[in-house]
N, C-alpha and C positions, 0 to 999 in steps of 0.2 A: 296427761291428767293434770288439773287444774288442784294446786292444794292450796288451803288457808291456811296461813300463816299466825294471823289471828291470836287461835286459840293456846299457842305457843311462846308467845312473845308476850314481853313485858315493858315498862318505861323504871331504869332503876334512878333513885335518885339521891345524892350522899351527899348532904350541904349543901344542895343546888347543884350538883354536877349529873347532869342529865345523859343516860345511857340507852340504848335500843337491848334488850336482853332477848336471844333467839335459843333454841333448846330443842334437839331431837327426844328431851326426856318423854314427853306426850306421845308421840308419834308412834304408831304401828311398827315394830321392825320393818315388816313387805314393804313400808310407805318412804324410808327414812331419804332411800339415797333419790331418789325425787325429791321429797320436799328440800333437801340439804343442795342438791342443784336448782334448786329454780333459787334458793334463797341467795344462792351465789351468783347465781347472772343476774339476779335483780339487786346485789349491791357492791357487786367487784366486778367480774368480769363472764362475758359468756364462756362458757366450760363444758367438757364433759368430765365426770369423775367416775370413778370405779374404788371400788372397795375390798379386802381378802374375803372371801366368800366363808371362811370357818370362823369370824367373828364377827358380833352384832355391830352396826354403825353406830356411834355417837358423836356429836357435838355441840358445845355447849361455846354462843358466842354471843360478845359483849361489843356494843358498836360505840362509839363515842365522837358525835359532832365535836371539833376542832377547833372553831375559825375555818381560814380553807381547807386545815387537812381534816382528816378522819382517822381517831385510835381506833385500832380493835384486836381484844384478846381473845385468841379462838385455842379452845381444849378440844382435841377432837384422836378419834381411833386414828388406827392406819387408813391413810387413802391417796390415792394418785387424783392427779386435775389436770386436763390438760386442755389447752386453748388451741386451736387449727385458724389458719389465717380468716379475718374477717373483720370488719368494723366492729366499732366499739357496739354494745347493745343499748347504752346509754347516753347521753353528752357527757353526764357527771362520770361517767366509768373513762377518758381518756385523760388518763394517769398515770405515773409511777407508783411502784409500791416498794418502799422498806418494810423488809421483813427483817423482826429480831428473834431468833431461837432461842425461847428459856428452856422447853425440855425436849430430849426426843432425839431424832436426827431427821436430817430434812435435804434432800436433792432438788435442785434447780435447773433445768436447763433452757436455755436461750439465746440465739444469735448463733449457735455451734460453739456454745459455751458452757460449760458444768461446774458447778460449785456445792461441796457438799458441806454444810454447816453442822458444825457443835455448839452444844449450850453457850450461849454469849455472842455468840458470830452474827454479821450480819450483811446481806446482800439487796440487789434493788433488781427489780423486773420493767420491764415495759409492758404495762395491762392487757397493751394492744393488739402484740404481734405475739407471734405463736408462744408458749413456752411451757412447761414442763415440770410439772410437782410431784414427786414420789417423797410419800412417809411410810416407813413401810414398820413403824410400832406408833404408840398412842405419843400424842407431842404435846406440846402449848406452846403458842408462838403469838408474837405481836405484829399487828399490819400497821404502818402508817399509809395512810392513800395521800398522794402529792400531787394536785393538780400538772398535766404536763406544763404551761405557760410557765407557771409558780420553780419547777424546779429547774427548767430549761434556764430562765434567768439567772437562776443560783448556781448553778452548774454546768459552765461550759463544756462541752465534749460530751451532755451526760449519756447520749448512745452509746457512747463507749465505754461504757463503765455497767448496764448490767451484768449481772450474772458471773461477777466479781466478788470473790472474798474479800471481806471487810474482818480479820479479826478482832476479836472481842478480849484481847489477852492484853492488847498494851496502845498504846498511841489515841489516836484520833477516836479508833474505831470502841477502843475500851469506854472512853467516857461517854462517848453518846452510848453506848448501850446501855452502860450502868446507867444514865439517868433516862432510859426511856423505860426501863424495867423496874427502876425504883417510882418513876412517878406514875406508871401502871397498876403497881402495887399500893401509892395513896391516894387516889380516885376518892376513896371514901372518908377523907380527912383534910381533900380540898375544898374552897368555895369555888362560887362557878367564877367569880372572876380572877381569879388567882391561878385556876384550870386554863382558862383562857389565854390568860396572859404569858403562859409557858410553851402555848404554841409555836410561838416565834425563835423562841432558845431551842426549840427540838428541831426548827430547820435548820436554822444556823448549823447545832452542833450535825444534823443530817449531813449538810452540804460539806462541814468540814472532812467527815470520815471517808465519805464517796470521791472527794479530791483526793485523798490521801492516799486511791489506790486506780487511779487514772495511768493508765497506760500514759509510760515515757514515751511513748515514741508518739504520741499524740499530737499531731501538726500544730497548735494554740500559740499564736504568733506571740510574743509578750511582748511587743510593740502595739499590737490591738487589746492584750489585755489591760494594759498601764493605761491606753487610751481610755478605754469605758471604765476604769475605776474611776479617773480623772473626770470624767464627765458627771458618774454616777456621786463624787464627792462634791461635784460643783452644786449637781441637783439638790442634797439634803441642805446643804447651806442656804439655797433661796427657796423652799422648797412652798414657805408661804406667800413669796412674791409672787402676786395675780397677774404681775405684766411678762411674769417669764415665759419663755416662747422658740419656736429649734433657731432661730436666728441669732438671739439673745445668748445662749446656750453656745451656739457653736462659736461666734464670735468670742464670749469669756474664754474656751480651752483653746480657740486657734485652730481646730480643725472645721471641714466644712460639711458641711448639713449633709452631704449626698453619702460622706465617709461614715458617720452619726447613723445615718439610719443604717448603712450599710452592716455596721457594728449591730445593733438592736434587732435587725433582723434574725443574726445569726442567733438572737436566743428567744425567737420566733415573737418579737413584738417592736413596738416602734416607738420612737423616742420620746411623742409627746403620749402614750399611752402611757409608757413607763413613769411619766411623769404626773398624772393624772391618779395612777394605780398607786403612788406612795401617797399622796396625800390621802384618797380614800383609806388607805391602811392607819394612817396617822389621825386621820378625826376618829375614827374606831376606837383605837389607845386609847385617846381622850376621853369617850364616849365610856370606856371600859374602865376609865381611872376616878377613885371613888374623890382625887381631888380636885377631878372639874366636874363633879354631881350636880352643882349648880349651875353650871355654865349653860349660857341658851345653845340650842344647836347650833341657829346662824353664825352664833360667835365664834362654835369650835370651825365652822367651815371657812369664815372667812378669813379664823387667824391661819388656817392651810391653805389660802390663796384660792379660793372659791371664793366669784363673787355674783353669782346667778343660782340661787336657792335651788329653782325649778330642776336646774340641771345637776346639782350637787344632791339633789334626794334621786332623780332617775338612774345614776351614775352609782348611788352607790347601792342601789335594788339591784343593778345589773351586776354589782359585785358583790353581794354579799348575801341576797334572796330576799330582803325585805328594805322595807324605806328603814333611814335612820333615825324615825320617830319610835314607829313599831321595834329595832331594834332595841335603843334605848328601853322601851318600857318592858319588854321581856328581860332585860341586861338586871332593871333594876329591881326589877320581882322577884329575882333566883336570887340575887343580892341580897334582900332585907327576909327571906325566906329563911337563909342559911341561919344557923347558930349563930 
């Protein structure tokens, strides 16, 4: 049975921070656990869920474009989800997810791995491959969605790290939580560019807590990881020179292009992508910073070492979803909108 969505859904908006608002409130009891699965294979992952049959389903959820990732705070009854091997149902759905527990209790399992979370705790799934969600009281929890490429880069080994406790009590894993539970909680007292620009600190601190509970015995050469920091530090240094190139590159660290890609591979992308991929993220900054508002585009791209227009707007539609004209003029409308 085909449900609309529609009549349930809302656009919320606080200073310019623009949210997808979803709600079983509307919906038929008979109708709930339909509509609340298709709305989950059409924005996380394909699923079946099941519900305790002696109380009514509800859920009440809030989506929030990112930059690459996607927040979303979802309040919802008891219920189990469960993924069975298969492709993604979307492109945008091949992802990781950190999940943070603000209330409830919450079981995970994946890989022949179980981890049962307390308020604060936090673990990461692979969207893709089977896994296993039991709530079996009412929760509230936060999603972040992490593009696979995006976190694969950030996180060496990150296979091996689903379905891993992350506590939420002290270390790595306490401060990223605290700050993705607190800046969850001021949505409505950000601007959109100031939202924006805190994406970048929520992967960082992401990437730092999921390293923090990586299996030791994890084969991670640190002769290959010295090497691509090295490389990866060479990169931000020239990062606007337009004549940089894998030769150029391998030559400055000394090692050779076939090792280079070798390295980049492993964190499923290639060297001059990687290189490509940080300046689009860098004219974006710029784009997003109210103190290059005047700046012409070509300026922001050619001080990142773009120097072919044509290619620097299709390049960054294919990373971003829209040229970076249309970005900019959406950027600057939520901007002068806010208070």
């Amino acid at each position: 049975m085909a449900i609309n969505t529609s009549s349930t859904s809302n656009l919320l908006s606080h200073k310019g921070v623009f949210g997808l608002k979803l709600s079983t409130n509307d919906i038929p009891p008979r109708e709930r656990q339909e509509w609340l699965r298709e709305v989950i294979c059409r924005e996380y992952a394909h699923v079946a869920i099941t519900s305790p049959a002696k109380a009514a389903m509800f859920q009440n959820l809030v989506i929030y474009p990112w930059n690459n990732l996607q927040l979303s705070v979802v309040r919802s009854s008891a219920i189990t989800i469960e993924r069975l091997p298969q492709e993604p149902y979307l492109h945008s759905q091949d992802a990781y997810f950190a999940v943070i527990l603000v209330a409830g209790k919450y079981l995970m399992m994946q890989n022949g791995r179980e981890v049962f979370l307390q308020p604060g705790d936090m673990t990461i799934y692979d969207a893709t491959r089977p896994h296993r969600i039991q709530c079996p009281d009412e929760f509230t929890k936060l999603i972040i969605s992490i593009p696979r490429s995006l976190f694969r880069e950030s996180v060496a080994g990150i296979d091996h790290c689903t379905a891993l406790l992350i506590p939420g009590t002290a270390g790595a894993g306490l401060i990223a939580s605290n700050f993705l539970r607190s800046l969850a909680g001021q949505t409505g007292h950000l601007k959109a560019h100031e939202f924006s620009t805190l994406s970048d600190s929520a992967l960082d601190l992401l990437t730092l807590a999921v390293a923090s509970v990586r299996p030791v015995d994890y084969a991670l050469s640190r002769n290959r990881t010295l090497a691509i920091n090295r490389i990866k530090a060479f990169i931000e240094k020239r990062l606007g020179d337009s004549t940089i190139n894998a030769n150029l590159i391998a030559s400055s660290v000394g090692l050779s292009s076939r090792y280079i890609n070798g390295l980049f591979a492993d964190e499923g992308t290639s060297l001059m992508r990687y290189v490509w991929k940080r300046r689009l993220e860098s004219c974006r900054k710029d784009m997003l910073d109210p103190v290059h508002a005047g700046h012409r585009l070509s300026d922001i791209a050619f001080r990142w070492g773009f120097n072919d227009l044509s290619h620097f707007s299709r390049a960054f539609k294919q990373q971003f979803g829209c040229s970076p004209r249309e970005f900019r003029h959406v950027e600057t409308r939520q901007y002068h909108q806010s208070p």
